[in-house]
C-alpha positions in Angstrom: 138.3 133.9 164.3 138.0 136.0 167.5 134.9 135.8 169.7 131.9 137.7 168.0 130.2 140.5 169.5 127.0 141.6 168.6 126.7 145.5 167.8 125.3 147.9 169.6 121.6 147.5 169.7 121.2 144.5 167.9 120.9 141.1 169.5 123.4 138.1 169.7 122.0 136.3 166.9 122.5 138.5 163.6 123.9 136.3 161.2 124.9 137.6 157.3 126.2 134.5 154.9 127.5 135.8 151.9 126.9 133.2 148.8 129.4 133.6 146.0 131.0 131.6 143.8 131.1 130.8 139.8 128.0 131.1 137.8 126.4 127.9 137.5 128.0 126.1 140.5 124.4 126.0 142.2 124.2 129.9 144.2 120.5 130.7 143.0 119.9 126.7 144.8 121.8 127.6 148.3 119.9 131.1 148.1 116.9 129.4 148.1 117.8 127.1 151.1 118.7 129.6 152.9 115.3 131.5 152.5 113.6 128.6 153.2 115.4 128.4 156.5 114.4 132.0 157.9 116.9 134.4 156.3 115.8 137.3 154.6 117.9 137.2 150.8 118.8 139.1 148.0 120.7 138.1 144.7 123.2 140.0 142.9 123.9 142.6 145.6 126.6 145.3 144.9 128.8 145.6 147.3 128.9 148.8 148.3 125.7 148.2 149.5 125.9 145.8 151.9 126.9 147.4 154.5 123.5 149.3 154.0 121.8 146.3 153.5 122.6 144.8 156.9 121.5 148.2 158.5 118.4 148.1 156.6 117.7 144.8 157.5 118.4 145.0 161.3 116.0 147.9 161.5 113.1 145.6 160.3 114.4 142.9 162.2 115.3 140.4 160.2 118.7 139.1 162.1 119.1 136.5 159.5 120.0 137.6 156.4 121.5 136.5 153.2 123.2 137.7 149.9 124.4 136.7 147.2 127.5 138.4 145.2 128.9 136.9 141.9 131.2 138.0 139.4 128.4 140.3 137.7 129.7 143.1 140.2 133.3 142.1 139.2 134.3 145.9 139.7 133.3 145.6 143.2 135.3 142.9 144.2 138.1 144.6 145.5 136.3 146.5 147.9 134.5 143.0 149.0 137.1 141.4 151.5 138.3 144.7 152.9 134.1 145.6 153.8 133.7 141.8 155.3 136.8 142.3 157.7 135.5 145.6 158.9 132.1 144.0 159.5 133.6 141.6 161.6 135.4 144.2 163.7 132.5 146.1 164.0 130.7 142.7 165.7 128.8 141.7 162.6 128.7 137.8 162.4 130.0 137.2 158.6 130.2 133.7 156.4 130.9 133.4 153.3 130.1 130.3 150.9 132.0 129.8 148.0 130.0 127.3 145.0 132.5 125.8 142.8 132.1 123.2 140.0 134.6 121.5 137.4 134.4 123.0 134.4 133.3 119.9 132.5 130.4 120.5 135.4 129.5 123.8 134.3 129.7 123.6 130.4 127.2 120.3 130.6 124.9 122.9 132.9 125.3 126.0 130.7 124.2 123.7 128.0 121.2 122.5 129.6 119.9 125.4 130.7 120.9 127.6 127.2 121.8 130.1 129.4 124.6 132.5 128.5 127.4 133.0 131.3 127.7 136.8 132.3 130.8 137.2 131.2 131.0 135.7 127.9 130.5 137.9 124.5 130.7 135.5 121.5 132.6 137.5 118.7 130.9 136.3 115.3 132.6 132.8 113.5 133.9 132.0 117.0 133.9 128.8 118.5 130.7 129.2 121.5 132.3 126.3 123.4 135.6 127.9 124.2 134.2 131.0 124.6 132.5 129.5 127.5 135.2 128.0 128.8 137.0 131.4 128.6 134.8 133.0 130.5 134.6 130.8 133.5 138.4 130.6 133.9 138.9 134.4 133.6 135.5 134.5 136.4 138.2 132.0 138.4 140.9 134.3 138.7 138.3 137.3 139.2 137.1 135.5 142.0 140.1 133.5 143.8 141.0 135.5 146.4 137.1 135.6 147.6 137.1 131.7 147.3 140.9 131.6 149.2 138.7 132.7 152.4 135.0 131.3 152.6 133.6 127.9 153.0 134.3 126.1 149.8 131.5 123.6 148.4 132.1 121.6 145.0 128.4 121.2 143.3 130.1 118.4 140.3 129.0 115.4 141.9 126.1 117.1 143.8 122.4 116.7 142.8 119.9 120.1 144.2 118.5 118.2 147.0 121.7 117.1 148.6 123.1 121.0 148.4 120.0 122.2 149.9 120.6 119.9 152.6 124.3 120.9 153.1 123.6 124.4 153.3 120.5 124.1 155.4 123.0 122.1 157.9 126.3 124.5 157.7 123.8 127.6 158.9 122.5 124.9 161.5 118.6 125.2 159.9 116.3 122.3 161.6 115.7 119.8 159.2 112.3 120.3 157.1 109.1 118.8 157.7 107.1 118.0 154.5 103.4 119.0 154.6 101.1 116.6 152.8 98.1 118.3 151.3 95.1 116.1 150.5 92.5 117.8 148.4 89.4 116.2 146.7 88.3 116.9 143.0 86.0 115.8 140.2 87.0 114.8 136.7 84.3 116.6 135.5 86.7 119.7 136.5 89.9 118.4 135.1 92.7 117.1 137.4 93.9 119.7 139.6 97.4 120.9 138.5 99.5 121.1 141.9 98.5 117.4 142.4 101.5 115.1 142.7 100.0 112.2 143.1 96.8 111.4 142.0 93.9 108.7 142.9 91.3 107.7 141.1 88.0 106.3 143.3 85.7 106.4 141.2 85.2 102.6 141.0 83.9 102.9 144.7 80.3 103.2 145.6 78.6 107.0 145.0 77.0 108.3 147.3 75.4 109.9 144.7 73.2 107.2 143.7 71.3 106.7 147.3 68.5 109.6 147.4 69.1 110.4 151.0 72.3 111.0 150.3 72.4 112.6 147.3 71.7 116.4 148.2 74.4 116.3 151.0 78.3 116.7 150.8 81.2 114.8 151.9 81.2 116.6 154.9 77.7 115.6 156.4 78.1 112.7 158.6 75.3 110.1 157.2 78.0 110.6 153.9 81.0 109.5 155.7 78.9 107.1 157.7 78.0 105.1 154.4 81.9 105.1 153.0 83.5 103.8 156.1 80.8 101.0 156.0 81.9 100.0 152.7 84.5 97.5 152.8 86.1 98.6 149.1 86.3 102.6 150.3 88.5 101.0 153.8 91.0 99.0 151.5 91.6 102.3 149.2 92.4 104.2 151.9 94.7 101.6 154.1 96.2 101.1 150.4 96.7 105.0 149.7 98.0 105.0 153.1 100.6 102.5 153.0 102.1 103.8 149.6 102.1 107.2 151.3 103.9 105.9 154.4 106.2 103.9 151.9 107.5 106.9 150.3 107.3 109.9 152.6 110.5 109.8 154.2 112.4 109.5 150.1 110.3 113.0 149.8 111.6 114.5 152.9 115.1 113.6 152.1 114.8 115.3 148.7 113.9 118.8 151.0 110.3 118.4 149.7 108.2 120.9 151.7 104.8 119.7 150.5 103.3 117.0 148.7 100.0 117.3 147.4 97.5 114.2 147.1 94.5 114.8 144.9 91.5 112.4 144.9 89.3 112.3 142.4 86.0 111.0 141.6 83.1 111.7 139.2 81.1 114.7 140.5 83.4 115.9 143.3 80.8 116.7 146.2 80.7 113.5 148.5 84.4 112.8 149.0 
Protein backbone atom coordinates (compact mmCIF):
# COMPACT_ATOMS: atom_id res chain seq x y z
CA UNK A 1 0.00 0.00 0.00
CA UNK A 2 1.41 3.37 -1.09
CA UNK A 3 2.22 6.05 1.49
CA UNK A 4 -0.97 7.70 2.99
CA UNK A 5 -1.70 11.27 2.77
CA UNK A 6 -4.06 12.94 4.81
CA UNK A 7 -6.71 15.15 2.90
CA UNK A 8 -6.96 18.41 2.63
CA UNK A 9 -7.82 19.96 5.87
CA UNK A 10 -7.82 17.18 7.96
CA UNK A 11 -4.88 16.03 10.04
CA UNK A 12 -2.43 12.97 9.67
CA UNK A 13 -4.17 10.88 12.03
CA UNK A 14 -7.80 10.06 10.47
CA UNK A 15 -8.13 6.51 10.67
CA UNK A 16 -11.64 4.61 9.29
CA UNK A 17 -11.64 0.52 10.03
CA UNK A 18 -14.32 -1.02 8.39
CA UNK A 19 -15.67 -4.27 10.50
CA UNK A 20 -17.28 -6.82 8.39
CA UNK A 21 -17.57 -10.23 8.20
CA UNK A 22 -20.32 -13.13 8.80
CA UNK A 23 -23.01 -12.70 11.25
CA UNK A 24 -22.12 -14.22 14.38
CA UNK A 25 -18.34 -14.29 13.97
CA UNK A 26 -17.99 -11.68 16.95
CA UNK A 27 -18.42 -7.85 14.77
CA UNK A 28 -20.89 -6.29 17.47
CA UNK A 29 -17.67 -7.53 20.06
CA UNK A 30 -14.70 -5.72 17.86
CA UNK A 31 -17.25 -2.71 17.53
CA UNK A 32 -17.29 -2.38 20.95
CA UNK A 33 -13.44 -2.49 21.31
CA UNK A 34 -13.02 -0.28 19.09
CA UNK A 35 -15.34 2.37 20.86
CA UNK A 36 -13.77 1.69 23.83
CA UNK A 37 -10.52 2.65 22.35
CA UNK A 38 -11.52 6.30 21.08
CA UNK A 39 -13.23 5.74 17.78
CA UNK A 40 -16.46 7.10 17.05
CA UNK A 41 -18.77 3.80 15.58
CA UNK A 42 -21.79 2.91 13.86
CA UNK A 43 -23.35 -0.55 13.03
CA UNK A 44 -24.97 -1.53 9.99
CA UNK A 45 -23.92 1.35 7.83
CA UNK A 46 -25.05 1.46 4.13
CA UNK A 47 -22.55 1.96 2.00
CA UNK A 48 -23.43 4.61 0.09
CA UNK A 49 -23.10 6.48 2.95
CA UNK A 50 -19.89 6.18 4.10
CA UNK A 51 -18.31 8.36 2.18
CA UNK A 52 -20.74 10.93 4.01
CA UNK A 53 -20.14 9.46 7.12
CA UNK A 54 -16.38 10.07 7.15
CA UNK A 55 -17.14 13.77 6.09
CA UNK A 56 -19.56 14.12 8.74
CA UNK A 57 -17.37 12.86 11.17
CA UNK A 58 -14.24 14.82 10.35
CA UNK A 59 -16.24 17.98 10.66
CA UNK A 60 -16.90 17.16 14.39
CA UNK A 61 -13.65 15.95 14.81
CA UNK A 62 -13.70 12.66 15.48
CA UNK A 63 -10.49 11.33 13.32
CA UNK A 64 -11.10 7.97 14.55
CA UNK A 65 -13.88 6.37 13.39
CA UNK A 66 -15.39 3.07 12.86
CA UNK A 67 -18.16 1.05 11.02
CA UNK A 68 -19.41 -1.74 10.69
CA UNK A 69 -20.98 -3.34 7.24
CA UNK A 70 -22.43 -6.90 7.11
CA UNK A 71 -24.25 -8.77 4.67
CA UNK A 72 -27.67 -6.94 5.78
CA UNK A 73 -26.71 -4.27 3.02
CA UNK A 74 -25.87 -7.24 0.66
CA UNK A 75 -27.21 -4.93 -2.36
CA UNK A 76 -24.49 -2.55 -1.57
CA UNK A 77 -21.73 -4.72 -1.73
CA UNK A 78 -20.63 -4.13 -5.05
CA UNK A 79 -20.24 -0.62 -4.75
CA UNK A 80 -18.18 -1.42 -1.31
CA UNK A 81 -14.50 -2.13 -2.69
CA UNK A 82 -14.75 0.23 -5.61
CA UNK A 83 -15.77 3.32 -2.62
CA UNK A 84 -12.73 1.98 -0.29
CA UNK A 85 -10.09 2.25 -3.17
CA UNK A 86 -11.27 5.72 -4.04
CA UNK A 87 -10.97 6.62 -0.34
CA UNK A 88 -7.65 5.62 -0.34
CA UNK A 89 -6.66 7.72 -3.41
CA UNK A 90 -8.33 10.49 -2.02
CA UNK A 91 -5.81 10.17 1.28
CA UNK A 92 -8.36 8.59 3.55
CA UNK A 93 -6.49 5.91 5.82
CA UNK A 94 -8.82 2.70 5.22
CA UNK A 95 -8.81 -0.99 7.12
CA UNK A 96 -10.86 -3.35 6.84
CA UNK A 97 -11.50 -6.45 9.38
CA UNK A 98 -12.99 -9.38 8.20
CA UNK A 99 -14.69 -11.79 11.40
CA UNK A 100 -14.89 -15.32 10.29
CA UNK A 101 -15.97 -18.43 12.22
CA UNK A 102 -16.39 -22.28 11.22
CA UNK A 103 -19.66 -23.04 10.68
CA UNK A 104 -19.93 -25.59 13.42
CA UNK A 105 -18.82 -22.16 15.42
CA UNK A 106 -21.69 -20.22 14.28
CA UNK A 107 -24.65 -22.77 14.40
CA UNK A 108 -23.52 -23.57 18.28
CA UNK A 109 -23.76 -19.48 18.61
CA UNK A 110 -26.93 -18.95 16.68
CA UNK A 111 -28.23 -21.50 18.97
CA UNK A 112 -27.30 -19.90 22.03
CA UNK A 113 -28.30 -16.79 21.50
CA UNK A 114 -31.93 -17.86 19.54
CA UNK A 115 -31.14 -15.37 17.27
CA UNK A 116 -32.26 -15.73 13.68
CA UNK A 117 -29.44 -15.07 10.94
CA UNK A 118 -30.46 -12.12 8.56
CA UNK A 119 -30.60 -13.99 5.76
CA UNK A 120 -32.40 -17.02 6.69
CA UNK A 121 -36.41 -17.40 5.96
CA UNK A 122 -37.49 -20.82 7.25
CA UNK A 123 -40.24 -22.13 4.70
CA UNK A 124 -42.85 -24.07 6.99
CA UNK A 125 -41.98 -28.18 7.58
CA UNK A 126 -38.38 -27.24 6.80
CA UNK A 127 -35.51 -28.43 8.57
CA UNK A 128 -34.33 -24.96 10.83
CA UNK A 129 -30.81 -26.40 11.04
CA UNK A 130 -29.95 -26.43 7.43
CA UNK A 131 -31.62 -23.56 6.78
CA UNK A 132 -29.10 -21.94 8.88
CA UNK A 133 -26.47 -23.49 7.44
CA UNK A 134 -27.84 -22.23 4.06
CA UNK A 135 -27.79 -19.06 4.89
CA UNK A 136 -24.31 -18.54 6.18
CA UNK A 137 -22.70 -20.22 3.16
CA UNK A 138 -24.78 -18.22 0.62
CA UNK A 139 -23.61 -14.85 3.18
CA UNK A 140 -19.88 -16.61 2.32
CA UNK A 141 -20.03 -16.21 -1.25
CA UNK A 142 -21.90 -12.69 -0.79
CA UNK A 143 -19.11 -11.67 1.06
CA UNK A 144 -15.75 -13.31 -0.33
CA UNK A 145 -14.43 -10.90 -2.38
CA UNK A 146 -14.70 -8.26 0.82
CA UNK A 147 -12.98 -10.98 3.02
CA UNK A 148 -10.19 -11.72 -0.21
CA UNK A 149 -8.85 -8.02 0.84
CA UNK A 150 -9.15 -7.10 4.73
CA UNK A 151 -7.50 -8.41 7.80
CA UNK A 152 -8.89 -11.75 8.32
CA UNK A 153 -9.57 -12.90 12.17
CA UNK A 154 -11.15 -16.52 12.89
CA UNK A 155 -13.45 -16.07 16.26
CA UNK A 156 -13.93 -20.43 16.55
CA UNK A 157 -11.42 -20.96 19.12
CA UNK A 158 -11.63 -17.27 20.46
CA UNK A 159 -13.40 -16.37 23.79
CA UNK A 160 -14.75 -12.20 23.84
CA UNK A 161 -12.00 -11.07 25.99
CA UNK A 162 -9.16 -12.36 23.85
CA UNK A 163 -10.88 -10.62 20.57
CA UNK A 164 -11.20 -7.44 22.30
CA UNK A 165 -7.67 -7.60 23.00
CA UNK A 166 -6.71 -8.43 19.41
CA UNK A 167 -8.49 -5.68 17.94
CA UNK A 168 -7.63 -3.23 20.59
CA UNK A 169 -3.85 -4.22 19.52
CA UNK A 170 -4.24 -4.32 15.52
CA UNK A 171 -5.63 -0.38 15.75
CA UNK A 172 -2.53 0.06 18.23
CA UNK A 173 -5.20 1.11 21.39
CA UNK A 174 -3.00 1.32 24.76
CA UNK A 175 -3.87 -1.48 26.87
CA UNK A 176 -6.83 -0.77 29.47
CA UNK A 177 -6.53 0.18 32.94
CA UNK A 178 -9.34 -1.38 35.16
CA UNK A 179 -10.89 1.08 37.60
CA UNK A 180 -11.78 -0.44 40.94
CA UNK A 181 -14.74 1.23 42.54
CA UNK A 182 -15.24 0.77 46.28
CA UNK A 183 -18.61 1.81 47.62
CA UNK A 184 -20.08 1.25 51.09
CA UNK A 185 -23.74 0.02 51.76
CA UNK A 186 -26.11 -1.27 54.43
CA UNK A 187 -28.06 -4.45 54.33
CA UNK A 188 -30.82 -2.72 55.62
CA UNK A 189 -30.84 -1.22 51.87
CA UNK A 190 -30.36 -4.45 50.00
CA UNK A 191 -26.98 -5.27 48.34
CA UNK A 192 -26.18 -2.78 45.74
CA UNK A 193 -26.61 -4.32 42.19
CA UNK A 194 -23.36 -3.25 40.22
CA UNK A 195 -21.36 -4.82 43.11
CA UNK A 196 -19.07 -7.57 41.91
CA UNK A 197 -17.69 -8.50 44.73
CA UNK A 198 -19.12 -8.13 47.85
CA UNK A 199 -17.96 -7.99 51.81
CA UNK A 200 -19.67 -8.47 54.58
CA UNK A 201 -18.17 -6.52 58.00
CA UNK A 202 -20.57 -6.63 59.90
CA UNK A 203 -19.02 -8.97 62.43
CA UNK A 204 -16.53 -5.91 63.20
CA UNK A 205 -17.07 -3.49 65.93
CA UNK A 206 -20.02 -0.55 65.29
CA UNK A 207 -19.34 2.36 65.79
CA UNK A 208 -22.79 2.63 66.27
CA UNK A 209 -22.83 1.31 69.70
CA UNK A 210 -20.26 4.09 71.34
CA UNK A 211 -22.50 7.31 72.06
CA UNK A 212 -19.81 9.66 70.93
CA UNK A 213 -19.79 8.10 67.98
CA UNK A 214 -22.94 7.33 67.16
CA UNK A 215 -24.38 10.73 65.54
CA UNK A 216 -21.22 10.96 63.24
CA UNK A 217 -20.45 9.23 59.82
CA UNK A 218 -17.70 7.34 58.46
CA UNK A 219 -16.22 10.29 57.30
CA UNK A 220 -15.59 12.14 60.66
CA UNK A 221 -12.12 11.40 61.87
CA UNK A 222 -12.83 10.27 65.69
CA UNK A 223 -14.87 7.33 63.33
CA UNK A 224 -11.99 6.23 61.40
CA UNK A 225 -9.82 6.86 64.37
CA UNK A 226 -11.69 4.05 66.39
CA UNK A 227 -11.66 1.39 63.29
CA UNK A 228 -8.04 1.61 62.58
CA UNK A 229 -7.47 1.06 66.36
CA UNK A 230 -9.24 -2.18 66.14
CA UNK A 231 -7.09 -4.93 65.39
CA UNK A 232 -10.16 -7.23 63.63
CA UNK A 233 -11.18 -4.01 61.16
CA UNK A 234 -6.93 -3.95 60.10
CA UNK A 235 -6.91 -7.81 59.26
CA UNK A 236 -10.28 -7.36 57.01
CA UNK A 237 -8.81 -4.84 55.19
CA UNK A 238 -5.04 -6.37 54.59
CA UNK A 239 -7.26 -9.53 53.81
CA UNK A 240 -9.70 -7.73 51.22
CA UNK A 241 -6.61 -6.28 50.05
CA UNK A 242 -4.58 -9.20 49.33
CA UNK A 243 -7.51 -11.13 47.52
CA UNK A 244 -7.92 -7.82 45.48
CA UNK A 245 -4.18 -7.76 44.62
CA UNK A 246 -4.52 -11.60 43.93
CA UNK A 247 -6.89 -11.24 41.20
CA UNK A 248 -6.59 -7.82 39.63
CA UNK A 249 -4.33 -8.51 36.95
CA UNK A 250 -6.84 -11.96 35.79
CA UNK A 251 -9.55 -8.90 35.53
CA UNK A 252 -7.45 -6.72 33.51
CA UNK A 253 -6.52 -9.44 31.11
CA UNK A 254 -10.24 -10.22 30.59
CA UNK A 255 -10.48 -6.17 29.25
CA UNK A 256 -12.44 -5.45 32.45
CA UNK A 257 -12.69 -1.61 32.67
CA UNK A 258 -14.11 -1.46 36.28
CA UNK A 259 -14.68 -3.60 39.09
CA UNK A 260 -16.81 -2.60 41.76
CA UNK A 261 -16.23 -3.67 45.56
CA UNK A 262 -19.21 -3.17 47.76
CA UNK A 263 -18.92 -3.23 51.56
CA UNK A 264 -21.56 -3.85 53.59
CA UNK A 265 -22.52 -3.54 57.07
CA UNK A 266 -25.73 -3.12 59.15
CA UNK A 267 -26.85 0.53 59.08
CA UNK A 268 -24.49 1.84 56.38
CA UNK A 269 -23.35 5.37 58.01
CA UNK A 270 -19.87 4.73 59.75
CA UNK A 271 -18.00 2.81 57.08
Amino acid sequence: MSEWMPLEGQPARDEVILVTGISGSGKSVALHALEDSGFFCVDNLPPELLRDFIRLEHERFAHRIAAAVDVRTAGSLPHLLPLIDELRREGVQVRSIFLDASTDALLRRFSESRRPHPLSAIPTGSDPARALVEAIELERQLLADLREVSTVIDTSQLRPSLLRGWIRAMVGARQSQLTVVFESFAYKNGVPLDADFVFDVRVLPNPHYIRELRPLTGRDAPVAAYLEAQPDVREMLEQIETFLRRWLAAFEEDQRSYLTVAIGCTGGQHR
